[in-house]
C-alpha positions as CSV (number, residue, x, y, z in Angstrom):
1,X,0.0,0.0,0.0
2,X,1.0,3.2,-0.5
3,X,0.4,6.5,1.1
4,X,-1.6,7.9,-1.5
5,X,-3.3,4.8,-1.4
6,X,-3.4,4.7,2.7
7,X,-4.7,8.7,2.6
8,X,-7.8,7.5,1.0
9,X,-8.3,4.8,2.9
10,X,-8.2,7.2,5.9
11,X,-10.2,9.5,4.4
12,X,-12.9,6.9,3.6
13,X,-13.3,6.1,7.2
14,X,-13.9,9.3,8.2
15,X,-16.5,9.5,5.8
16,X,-18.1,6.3,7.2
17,X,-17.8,8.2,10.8
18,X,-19.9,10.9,9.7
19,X,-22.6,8.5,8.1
20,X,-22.9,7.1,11.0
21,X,-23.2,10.6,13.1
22,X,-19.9,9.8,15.6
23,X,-19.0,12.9,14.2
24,X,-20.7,15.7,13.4
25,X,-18.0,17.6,10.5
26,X,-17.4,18.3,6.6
27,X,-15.3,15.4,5.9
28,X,-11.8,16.9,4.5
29,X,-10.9,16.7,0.8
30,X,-8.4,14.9,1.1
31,X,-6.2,13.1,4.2
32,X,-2.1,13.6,4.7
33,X,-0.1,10.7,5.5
34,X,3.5,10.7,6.4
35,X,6.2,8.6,7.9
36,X,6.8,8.5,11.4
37,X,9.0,10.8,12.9
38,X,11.7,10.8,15.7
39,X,10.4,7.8,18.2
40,X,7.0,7.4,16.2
41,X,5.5,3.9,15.4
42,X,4.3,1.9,12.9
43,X,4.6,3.1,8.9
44,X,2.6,6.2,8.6
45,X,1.0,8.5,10.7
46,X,-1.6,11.2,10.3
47,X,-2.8,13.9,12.3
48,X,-6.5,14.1,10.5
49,X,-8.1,14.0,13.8
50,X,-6.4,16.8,15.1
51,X,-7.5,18.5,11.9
52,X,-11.2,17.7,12.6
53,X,-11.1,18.0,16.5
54,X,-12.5,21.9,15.9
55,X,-15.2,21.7,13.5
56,X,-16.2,18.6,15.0
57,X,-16.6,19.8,18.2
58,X,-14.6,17.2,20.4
59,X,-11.3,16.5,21.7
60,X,-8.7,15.4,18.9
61,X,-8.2,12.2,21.4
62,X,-11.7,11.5,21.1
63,X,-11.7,11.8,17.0
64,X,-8.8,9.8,17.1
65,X,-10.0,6.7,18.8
66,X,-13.6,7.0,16.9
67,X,-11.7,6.6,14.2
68,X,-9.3,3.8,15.2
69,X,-11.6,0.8,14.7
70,X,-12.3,2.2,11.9
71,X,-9.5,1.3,10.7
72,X,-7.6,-1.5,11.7
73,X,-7.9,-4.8,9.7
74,X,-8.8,-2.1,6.5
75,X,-7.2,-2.6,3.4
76,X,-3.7,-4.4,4.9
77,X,-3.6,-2.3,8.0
78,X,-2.8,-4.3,10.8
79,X,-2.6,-2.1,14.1
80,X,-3.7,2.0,14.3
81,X,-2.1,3.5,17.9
82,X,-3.6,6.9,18.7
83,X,-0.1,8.9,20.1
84,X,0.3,12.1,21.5
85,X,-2.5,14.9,21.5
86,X,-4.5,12.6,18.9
87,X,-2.4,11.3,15.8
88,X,-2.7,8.1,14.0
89,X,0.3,6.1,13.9
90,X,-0.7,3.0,11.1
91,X,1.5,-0.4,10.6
92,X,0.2,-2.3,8.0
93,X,0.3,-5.7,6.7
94,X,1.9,-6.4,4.0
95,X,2.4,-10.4,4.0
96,X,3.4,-10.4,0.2
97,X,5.7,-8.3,0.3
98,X,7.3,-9.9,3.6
99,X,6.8,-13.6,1.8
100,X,9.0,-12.1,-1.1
101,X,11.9,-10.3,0.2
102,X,12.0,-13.4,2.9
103,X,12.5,-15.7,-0.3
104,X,15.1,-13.8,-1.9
105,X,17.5,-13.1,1.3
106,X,17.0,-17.2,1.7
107,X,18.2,-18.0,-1.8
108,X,20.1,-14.8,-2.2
109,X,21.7,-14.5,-6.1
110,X,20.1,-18.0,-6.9
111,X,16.9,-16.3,-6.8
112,X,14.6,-17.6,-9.9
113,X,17.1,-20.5,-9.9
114,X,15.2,-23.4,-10.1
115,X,16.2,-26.3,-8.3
116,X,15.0,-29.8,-10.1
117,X,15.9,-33.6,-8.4
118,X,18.4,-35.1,-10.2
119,X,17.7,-37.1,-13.5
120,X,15.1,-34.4,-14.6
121,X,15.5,-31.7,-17.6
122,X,14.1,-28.2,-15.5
123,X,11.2,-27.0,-18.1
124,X,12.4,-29.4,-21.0
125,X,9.6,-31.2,-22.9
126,X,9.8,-34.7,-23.6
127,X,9.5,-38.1,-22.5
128,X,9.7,-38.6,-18.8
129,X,13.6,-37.8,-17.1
130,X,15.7,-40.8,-16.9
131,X,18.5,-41.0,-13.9
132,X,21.5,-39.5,-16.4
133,X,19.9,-36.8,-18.5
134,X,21.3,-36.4,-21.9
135,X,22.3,-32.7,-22.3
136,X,21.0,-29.9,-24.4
137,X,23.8,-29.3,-27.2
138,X,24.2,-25.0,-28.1
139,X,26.2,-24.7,-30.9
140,X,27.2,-21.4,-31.9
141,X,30.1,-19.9,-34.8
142,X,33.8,-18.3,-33.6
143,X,32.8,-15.0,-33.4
144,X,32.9,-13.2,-29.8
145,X,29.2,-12.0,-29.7
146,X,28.3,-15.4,-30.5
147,X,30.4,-17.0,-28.1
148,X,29.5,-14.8,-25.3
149,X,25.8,-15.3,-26.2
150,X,26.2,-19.3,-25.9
151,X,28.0,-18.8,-23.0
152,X,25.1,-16.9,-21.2
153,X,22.0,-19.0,-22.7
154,X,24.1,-22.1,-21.5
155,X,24.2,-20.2,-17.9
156,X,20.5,-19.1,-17.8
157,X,19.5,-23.0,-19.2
158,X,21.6,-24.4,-16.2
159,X,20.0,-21.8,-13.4
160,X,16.5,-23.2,-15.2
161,X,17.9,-27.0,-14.1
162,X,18.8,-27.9,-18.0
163,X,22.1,-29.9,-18.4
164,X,24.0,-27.7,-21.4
165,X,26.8,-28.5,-23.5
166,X,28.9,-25.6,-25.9
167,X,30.0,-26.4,-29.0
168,X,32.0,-23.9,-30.8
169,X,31.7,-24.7,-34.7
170,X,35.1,-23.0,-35.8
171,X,38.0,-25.4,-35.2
172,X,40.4,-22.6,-35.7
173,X,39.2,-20.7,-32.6
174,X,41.4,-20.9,-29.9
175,X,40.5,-21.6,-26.1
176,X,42.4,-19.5,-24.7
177,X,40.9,-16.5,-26.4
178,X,36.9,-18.1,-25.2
179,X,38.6,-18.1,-22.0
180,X,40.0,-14.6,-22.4
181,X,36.3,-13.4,-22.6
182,X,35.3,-16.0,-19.9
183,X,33.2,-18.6,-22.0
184,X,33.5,-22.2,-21.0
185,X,33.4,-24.0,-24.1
186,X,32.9,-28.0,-24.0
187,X,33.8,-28.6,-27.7
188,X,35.4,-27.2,-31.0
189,X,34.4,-28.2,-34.6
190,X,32.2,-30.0,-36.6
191,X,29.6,-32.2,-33.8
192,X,31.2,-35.7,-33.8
193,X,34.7,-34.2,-34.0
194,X,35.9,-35.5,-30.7
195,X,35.0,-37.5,-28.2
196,X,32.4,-35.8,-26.6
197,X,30.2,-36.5,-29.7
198,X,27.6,-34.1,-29.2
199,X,26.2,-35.0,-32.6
200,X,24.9,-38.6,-30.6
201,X,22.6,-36.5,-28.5
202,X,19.1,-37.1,-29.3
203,X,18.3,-33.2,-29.3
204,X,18.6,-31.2,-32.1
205,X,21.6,-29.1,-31.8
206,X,20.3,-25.1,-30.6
207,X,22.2,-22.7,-33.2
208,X,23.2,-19.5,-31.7
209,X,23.5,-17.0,-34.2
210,X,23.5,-13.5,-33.2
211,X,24.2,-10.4,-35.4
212,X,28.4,-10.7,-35.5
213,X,30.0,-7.3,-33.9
214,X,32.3,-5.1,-36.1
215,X,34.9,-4.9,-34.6
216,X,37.2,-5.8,-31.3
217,X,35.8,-4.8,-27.9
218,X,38.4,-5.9,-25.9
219,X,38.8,-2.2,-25.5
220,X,36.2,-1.8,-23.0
221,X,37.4,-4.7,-20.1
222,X,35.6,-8.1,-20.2
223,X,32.7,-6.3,-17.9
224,X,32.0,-3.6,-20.3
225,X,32.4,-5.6,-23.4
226,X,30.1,-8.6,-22.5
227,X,27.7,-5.9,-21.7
228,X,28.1,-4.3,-25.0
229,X,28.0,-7.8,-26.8
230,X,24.7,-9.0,-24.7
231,X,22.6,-6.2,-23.9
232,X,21.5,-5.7,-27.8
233,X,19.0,-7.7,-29.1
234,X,20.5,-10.8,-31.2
235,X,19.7,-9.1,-34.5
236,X,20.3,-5.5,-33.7
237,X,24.1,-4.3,-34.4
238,X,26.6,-3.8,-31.6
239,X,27.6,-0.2,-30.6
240,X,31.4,-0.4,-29.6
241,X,31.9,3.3,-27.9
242,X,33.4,4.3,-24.9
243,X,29.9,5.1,-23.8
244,X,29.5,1.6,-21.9
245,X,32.8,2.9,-19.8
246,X,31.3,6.5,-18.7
247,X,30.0,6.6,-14.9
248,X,27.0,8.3,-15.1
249,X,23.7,7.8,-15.5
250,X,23.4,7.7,-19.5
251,X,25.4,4.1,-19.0
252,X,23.0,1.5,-17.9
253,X,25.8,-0.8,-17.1
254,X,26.7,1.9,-14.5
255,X,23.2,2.0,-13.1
256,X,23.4,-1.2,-12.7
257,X,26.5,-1.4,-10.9
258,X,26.0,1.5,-8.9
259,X,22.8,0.3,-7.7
260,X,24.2,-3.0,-6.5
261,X,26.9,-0.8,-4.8
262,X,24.7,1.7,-2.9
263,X,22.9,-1.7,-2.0
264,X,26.0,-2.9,0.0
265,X,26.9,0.8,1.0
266,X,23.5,0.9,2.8
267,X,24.1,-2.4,4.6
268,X,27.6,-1.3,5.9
269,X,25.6,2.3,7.0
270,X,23.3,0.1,8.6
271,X,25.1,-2.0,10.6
272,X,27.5,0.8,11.7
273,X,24.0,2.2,13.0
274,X,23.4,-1.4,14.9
275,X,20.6,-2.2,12.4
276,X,19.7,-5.5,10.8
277,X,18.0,-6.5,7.9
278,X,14.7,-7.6,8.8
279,X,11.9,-8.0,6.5
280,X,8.5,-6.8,7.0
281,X,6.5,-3.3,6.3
282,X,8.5,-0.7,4.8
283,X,6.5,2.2,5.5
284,X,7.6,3.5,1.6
285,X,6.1,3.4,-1.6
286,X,8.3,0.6,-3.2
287,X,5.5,-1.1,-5.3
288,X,7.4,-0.8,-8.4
289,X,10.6,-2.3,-7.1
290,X,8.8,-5.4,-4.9
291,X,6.8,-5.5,-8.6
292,X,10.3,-6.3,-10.8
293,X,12.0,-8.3,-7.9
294,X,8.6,-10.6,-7.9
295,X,9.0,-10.3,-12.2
296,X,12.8,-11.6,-11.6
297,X,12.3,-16.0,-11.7
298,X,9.8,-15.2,-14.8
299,X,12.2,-12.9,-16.8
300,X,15.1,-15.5,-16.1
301,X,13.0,-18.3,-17.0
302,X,12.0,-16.3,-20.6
303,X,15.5,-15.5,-21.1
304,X,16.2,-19.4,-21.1
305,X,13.6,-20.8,-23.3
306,X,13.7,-18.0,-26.3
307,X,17.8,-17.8,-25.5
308,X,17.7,-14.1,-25.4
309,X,20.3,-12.9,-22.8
310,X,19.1,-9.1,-23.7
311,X,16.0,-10.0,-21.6
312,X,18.2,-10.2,-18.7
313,X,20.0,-7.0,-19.3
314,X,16.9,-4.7,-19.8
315,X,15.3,-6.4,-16.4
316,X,18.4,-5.1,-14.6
317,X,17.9,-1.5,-15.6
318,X,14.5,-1.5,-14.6
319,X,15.5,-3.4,-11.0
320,X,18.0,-0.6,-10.9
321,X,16.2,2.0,-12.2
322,X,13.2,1.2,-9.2
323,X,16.0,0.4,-6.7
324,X,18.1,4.0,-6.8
325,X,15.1,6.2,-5.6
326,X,14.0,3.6,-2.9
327,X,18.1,3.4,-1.6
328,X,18.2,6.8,-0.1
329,X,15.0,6.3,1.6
330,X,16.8,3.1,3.7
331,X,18.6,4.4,6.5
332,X,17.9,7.2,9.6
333,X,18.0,10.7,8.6
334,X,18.7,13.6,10.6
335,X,17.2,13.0,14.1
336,X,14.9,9.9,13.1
337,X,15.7,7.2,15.2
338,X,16.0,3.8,13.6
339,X,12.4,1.7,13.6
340,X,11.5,-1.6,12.4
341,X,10.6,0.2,9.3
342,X,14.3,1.4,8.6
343,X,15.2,-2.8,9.1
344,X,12.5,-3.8,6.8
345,X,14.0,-0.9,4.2
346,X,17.1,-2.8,4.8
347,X,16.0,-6.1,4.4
348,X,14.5,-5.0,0.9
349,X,17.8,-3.0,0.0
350,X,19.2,-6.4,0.5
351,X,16.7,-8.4,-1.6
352,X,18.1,-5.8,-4.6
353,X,21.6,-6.3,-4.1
354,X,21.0,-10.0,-4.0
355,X,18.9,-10.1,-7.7
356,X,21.1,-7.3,-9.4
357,X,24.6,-9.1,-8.3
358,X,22.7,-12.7,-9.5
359,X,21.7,-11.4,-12.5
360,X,25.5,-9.4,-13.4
361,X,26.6,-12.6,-12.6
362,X,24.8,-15.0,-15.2
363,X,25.8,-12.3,-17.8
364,X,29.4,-12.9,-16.6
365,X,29.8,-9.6,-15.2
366,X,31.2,-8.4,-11.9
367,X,29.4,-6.8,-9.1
368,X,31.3,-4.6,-7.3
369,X,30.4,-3.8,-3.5
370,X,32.1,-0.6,-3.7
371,X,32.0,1.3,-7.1
């Protein structure tokens, strides 16, 4: 819920208050809601019935606990506390939210992994798993982009429980330079070359062709350069500029980064603070970032079965996009004391980290705690 959301829920139990003639007022336009401050409880608070104590005639403590019943068990609120000369303190129950971020510290950057018994294929079709599964051969020519792509598809495919093996078609292509770029490669040539025979496998061989790069981008570091290579959709062109290196916020591979990094900087604040991740009610309008963290198993999921590694990239910028704004609303500021909203902030900031360093790292990129 959020507070424009929680203001009209307020605002609708006043009305209901008035219906019923507990109080005799004009019901405001419209209700403010705010965080807590120094020492408050619960998510929000509100000081509506100290607004209406005047025109209704009554102590704002009396408005205040008409309205309290009013309220609880409304629309995810779980507990109203009337503080002070009459405000509203809110928490509110938010057991989605708490279910998800719970899930994603548990399996931190193997969130969306799926984990399938032994002997069985993740979502392959086809006939009942057998005890040894026979792998799923990716083929792919000797060109970087296309070695990098196989390499990432082949990592998505295993994190979806599919057994992978690489096959680069160009003999002449040397390991050492797929290992320069950090692509494990389980075979060179023609399929049936060596003694890994991958043309035996029942499956029909997956060809990875993507749109070749023109050009070397070795220039731009193995980080920048798989980005580059990957973040493109396999038939648009590859744009080899020192753009990806820049650190600002034109660079989505800097976004990205940074927002992993302000995710750790946040944790290090808050344990210097003696705060500790702990999920629960934020007390913030993060709907769109709970909404791509809950998106993240399905995105890596659709990334494995159409083999498009670009579907991982874009979900990062928008994790990291809906993550930066949230960040600086984590921690204490000024003379707020830290709340069991500030831990469940944490605990979220945490969830982010965890799907933005998972996700660098199935593109085969690095995610820097301090950038």
């Amino acid at each position: 819920m959020t507070s424009v959301d929680l203001s009209r829920t307020v605002l609708r139990a006043v009305r209901r208050a008035v219906d019923d003639g507990e109080l005799r007022v004009e019901p405001p336009e419209r209700v403010v809601v705010t965080t807590p401050g120094g020492g408050g409880w619960g998510d929000y608070a509100t000081n509506v019935a100290l607004q209406l104590a005047r025109p209704a005639g009554q102590p704002a403590l009396r408005v205040a606990e008409i309205l309290r019943p009013r309220l609880i068990g409304l629309d995810g609120i779980d507990d109203v506390l009337v503080t002070g000369p009459g405000f509203l303190n809110i928490r509110l129950r938010d057991t989605v939210s708490v279910d998800l971020v719970h899930d994603i510290l548990r399996r931190g950057t193997r969130y969306g992994f799926v984990d399938v018994p032994q002997g069985s294929q993740g979502f392959r079709s086809g006939p009942p798993a057998s005890p040894a599964p026979l792998p799923l051969p990716l083929h792919s020519p000797g060109d970087v982009r296309s070695l990098v792509v196989m390499d990432v598809v082949a990592r998505l495919l295993r994190a979806q429980g599919v057994v992978v093996r690489t096959r680069c078609l160009d003999s002449s292509v040397a390991p050492s330079f797929a290992d320069q770029w950090g692509v494990r490669v389980d075979g060179y040539g023609a399929a049936g070359s060596d003694t890994s025979d991958l043309g035996a496998l029942p499956s029909p061989p997956c060809s990875l062709q993507p749109r070749p790069c023109s050009g070397d981008p070795l220039f731009l570091g193995i980080d920048a350069g798989r980005w580059a290579l990957l973040h493109p959709a396999p038939h648009d062109a590859v744009r080899l500029t020192g753009d990806h290196l820049v650190q600002r916020e034109s660079n989505p591979l800097f976004r990205v980064r940074y927002a992993h990094a302000r995710a750790r900087a946040v944790l290090r604040n808050g344990s210097e603070l003696g705060l500790a991740p702990r999920p629960g009610a934020t007390g913030v309008a993060d709907a769109a970032l709970l909404a791509v963290l809950a998106d993240h198993p399905r995105v890596l999921r659709r990334a494995a079965e159409t083999r498009a590694p670009d579907r991982l990239t874009r979900h990062l910028v928008a994790v990291a996009d809906a993550a930066l704004p949230f960040l600086v609303t984590v921690l204490p500021r000024g003379d707020e004391k830290p709340s069991a909203a500030h831990r469940a902030r944490l605990a979220l900031a945490e969830a982010a980290g965890a799907v933005l360093a998972g996700g660098l790292s199935l593109l085969g990129i690095d995610a820097p705690d301090h950038l």
